[in-house]
C-alpha positions as protocol buffer text, in pm:
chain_id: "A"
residue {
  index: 1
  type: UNK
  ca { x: 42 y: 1296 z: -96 }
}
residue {
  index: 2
  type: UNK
  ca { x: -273 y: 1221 z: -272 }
}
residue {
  index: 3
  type: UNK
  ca { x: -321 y: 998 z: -630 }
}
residue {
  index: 4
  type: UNK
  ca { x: -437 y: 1340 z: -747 }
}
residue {
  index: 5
  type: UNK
  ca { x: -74 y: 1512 z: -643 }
}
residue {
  index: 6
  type: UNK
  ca { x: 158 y: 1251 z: -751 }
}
residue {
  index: 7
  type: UNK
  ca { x: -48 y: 1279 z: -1101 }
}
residue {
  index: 8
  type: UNK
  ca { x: 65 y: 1638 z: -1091 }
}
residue {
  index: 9
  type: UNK
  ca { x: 436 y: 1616 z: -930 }
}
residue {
  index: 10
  type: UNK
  ca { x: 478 y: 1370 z: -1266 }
}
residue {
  index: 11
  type: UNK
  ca { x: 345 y: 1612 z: -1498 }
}
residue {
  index: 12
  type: UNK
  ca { x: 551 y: 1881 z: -1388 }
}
residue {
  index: 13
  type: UNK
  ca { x: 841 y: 1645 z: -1390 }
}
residue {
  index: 14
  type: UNK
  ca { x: 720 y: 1529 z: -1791 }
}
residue {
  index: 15
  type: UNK
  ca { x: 563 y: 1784 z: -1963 }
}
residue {
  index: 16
  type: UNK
  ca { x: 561 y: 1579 z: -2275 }
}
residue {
  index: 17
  type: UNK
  ca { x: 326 y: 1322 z: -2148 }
}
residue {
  index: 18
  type: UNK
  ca { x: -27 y: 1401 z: -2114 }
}
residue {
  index: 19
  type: UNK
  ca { x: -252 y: 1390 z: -1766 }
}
residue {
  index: 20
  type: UNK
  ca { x: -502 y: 1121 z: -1900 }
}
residue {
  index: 21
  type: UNK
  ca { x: -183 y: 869 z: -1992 }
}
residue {
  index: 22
  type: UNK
  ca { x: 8 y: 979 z: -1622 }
}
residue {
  index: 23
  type: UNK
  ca { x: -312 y: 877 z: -1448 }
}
residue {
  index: 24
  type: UNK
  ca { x: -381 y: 563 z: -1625 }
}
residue {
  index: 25
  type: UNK
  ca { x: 3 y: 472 z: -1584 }
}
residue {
  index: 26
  type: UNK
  ca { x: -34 y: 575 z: -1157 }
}
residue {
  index: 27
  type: UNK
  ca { x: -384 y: 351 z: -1178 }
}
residue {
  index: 28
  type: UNK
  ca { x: -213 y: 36 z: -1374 }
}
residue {
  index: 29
  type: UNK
  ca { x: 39 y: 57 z: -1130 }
}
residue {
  index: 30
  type: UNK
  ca { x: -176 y: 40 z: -797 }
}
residue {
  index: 31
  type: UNK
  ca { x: -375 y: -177 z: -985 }
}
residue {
  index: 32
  type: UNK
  ca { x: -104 y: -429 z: -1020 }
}
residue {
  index: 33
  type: UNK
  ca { x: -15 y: -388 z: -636 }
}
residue {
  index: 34
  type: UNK
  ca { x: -360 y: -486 z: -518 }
}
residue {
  index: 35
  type: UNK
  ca { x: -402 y: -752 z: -749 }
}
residue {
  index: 36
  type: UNK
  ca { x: -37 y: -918 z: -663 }
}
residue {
  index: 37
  type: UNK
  ca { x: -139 y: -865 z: -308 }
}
residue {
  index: 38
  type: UNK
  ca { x: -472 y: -1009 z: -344 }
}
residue {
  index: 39
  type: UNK
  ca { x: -297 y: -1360 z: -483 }
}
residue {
  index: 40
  type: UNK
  ca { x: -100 y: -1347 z: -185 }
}
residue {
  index: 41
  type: UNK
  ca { x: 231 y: -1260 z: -356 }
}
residue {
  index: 42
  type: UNK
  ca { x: 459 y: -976 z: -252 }
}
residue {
  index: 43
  type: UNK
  ca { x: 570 y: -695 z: -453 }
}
residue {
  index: 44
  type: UNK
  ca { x: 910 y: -509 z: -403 }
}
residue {
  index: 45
  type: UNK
  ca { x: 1010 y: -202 z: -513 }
}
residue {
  index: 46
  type: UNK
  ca { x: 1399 y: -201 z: -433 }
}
residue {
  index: 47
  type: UNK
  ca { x: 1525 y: 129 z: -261 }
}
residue {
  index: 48
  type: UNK
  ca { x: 1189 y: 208 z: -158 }
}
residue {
  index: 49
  type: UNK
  ca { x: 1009 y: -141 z: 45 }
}
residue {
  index: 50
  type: UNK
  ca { x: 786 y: -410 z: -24 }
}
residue {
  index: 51
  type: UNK
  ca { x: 424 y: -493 z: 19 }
}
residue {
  index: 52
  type: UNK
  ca { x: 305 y: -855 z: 115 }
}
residue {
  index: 53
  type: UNK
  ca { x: 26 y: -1015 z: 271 }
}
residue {
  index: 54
  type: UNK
  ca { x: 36 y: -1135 z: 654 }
}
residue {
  index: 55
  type: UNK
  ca { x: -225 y: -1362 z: 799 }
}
residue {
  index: 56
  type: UNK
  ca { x: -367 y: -1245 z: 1131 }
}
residue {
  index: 57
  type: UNK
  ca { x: -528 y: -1515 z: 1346 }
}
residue {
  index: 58
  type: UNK
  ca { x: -842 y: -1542 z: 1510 }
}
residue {
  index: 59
  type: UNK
  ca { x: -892 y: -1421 z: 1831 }
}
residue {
  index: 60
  type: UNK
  ca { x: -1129 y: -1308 z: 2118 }
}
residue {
  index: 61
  type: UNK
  ca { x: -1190 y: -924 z: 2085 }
}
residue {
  index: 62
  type: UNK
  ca { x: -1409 y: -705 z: 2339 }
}
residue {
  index: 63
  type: UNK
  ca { x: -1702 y: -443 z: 2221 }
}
residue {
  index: 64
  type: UNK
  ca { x: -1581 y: -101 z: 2384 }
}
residue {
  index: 65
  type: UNK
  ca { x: -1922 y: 0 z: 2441 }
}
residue {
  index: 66
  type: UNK
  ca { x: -2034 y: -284 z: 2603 }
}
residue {
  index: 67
  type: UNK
  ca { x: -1767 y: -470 z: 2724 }
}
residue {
  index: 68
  type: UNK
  ca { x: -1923 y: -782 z: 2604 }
}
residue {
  index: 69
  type: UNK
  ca { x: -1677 y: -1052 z: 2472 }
}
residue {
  index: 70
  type: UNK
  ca { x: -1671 y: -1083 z: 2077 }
}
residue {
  index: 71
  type: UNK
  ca { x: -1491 y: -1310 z: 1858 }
}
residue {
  index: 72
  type: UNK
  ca { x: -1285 y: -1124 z: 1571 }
}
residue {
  index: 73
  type: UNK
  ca { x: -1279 y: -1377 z: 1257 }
}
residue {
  index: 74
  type: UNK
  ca { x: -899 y: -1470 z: 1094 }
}
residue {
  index: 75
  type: UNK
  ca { x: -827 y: -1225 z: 819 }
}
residue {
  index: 76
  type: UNK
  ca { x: -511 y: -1117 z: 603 }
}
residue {
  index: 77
  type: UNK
  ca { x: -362 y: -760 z: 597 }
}
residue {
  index: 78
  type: UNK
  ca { x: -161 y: -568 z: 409 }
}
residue {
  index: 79
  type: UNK
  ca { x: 225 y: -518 z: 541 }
}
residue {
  index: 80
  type: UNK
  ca { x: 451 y: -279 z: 433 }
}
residue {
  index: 81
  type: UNK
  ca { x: 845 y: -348 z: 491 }
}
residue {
  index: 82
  type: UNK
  ca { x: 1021 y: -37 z: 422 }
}
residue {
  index: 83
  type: UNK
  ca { x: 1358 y: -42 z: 275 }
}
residue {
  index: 84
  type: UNK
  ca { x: 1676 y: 40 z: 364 }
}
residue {
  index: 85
  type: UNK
  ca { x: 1756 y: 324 z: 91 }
}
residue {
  index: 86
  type: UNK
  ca { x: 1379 y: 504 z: 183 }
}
residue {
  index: 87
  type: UNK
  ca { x: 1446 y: 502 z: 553 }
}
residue {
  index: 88
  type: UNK
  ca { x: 1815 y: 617 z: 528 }
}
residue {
  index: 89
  type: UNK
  ca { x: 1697 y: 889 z: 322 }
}
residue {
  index: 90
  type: UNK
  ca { x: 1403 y: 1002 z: 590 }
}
residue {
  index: 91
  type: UNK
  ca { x: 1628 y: 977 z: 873 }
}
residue {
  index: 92
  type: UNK
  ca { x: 1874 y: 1236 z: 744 }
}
């Protein structure tokens, strides 16, 4: 599902509300999830999962083309935990 279709599943879902306020609302929110994220803190949405940071260290990596050796700088990732209710509910 795209930004663009979730705009559109809650428009159909609140007719009332108009499409420039639904996409504003779906930005602030993703908004708010990087920027949490990029302060290192973790952001859970119960029923559903939660997003955090994870450090990744650094480490000796190889060029496929070459074969040569290549070191790959420490950097931190996005994780996503799912949670319990949201993989219940796919595993039916």
């Amino acid at each position: 599902m795209t930004k663009s279709e979730l705009v559109q599943r809650l428009l159909a879902a609140h007719p009332e509300l108009h499409v420039q306020d639904l996409e504003r609302l779906v930005n602030v929110v993703f908004e708010e999830i990087t920027h949490t994220l990029m302060e290192g803190g973790r952001v859970e949405l119960r029923g559903f999962g939660a997003f955090s940071v994870r450090e990744r260290k650094a480490r000796q990596g190889r060029n496929p083309r070459t074969g040569a050796s290549v070191e790959v700088p420490s950097k931190r990732v996005p994780f996503f935990k799912c949670g319990k209710e949201l993989r219940e509910r796919v595993n039916k």
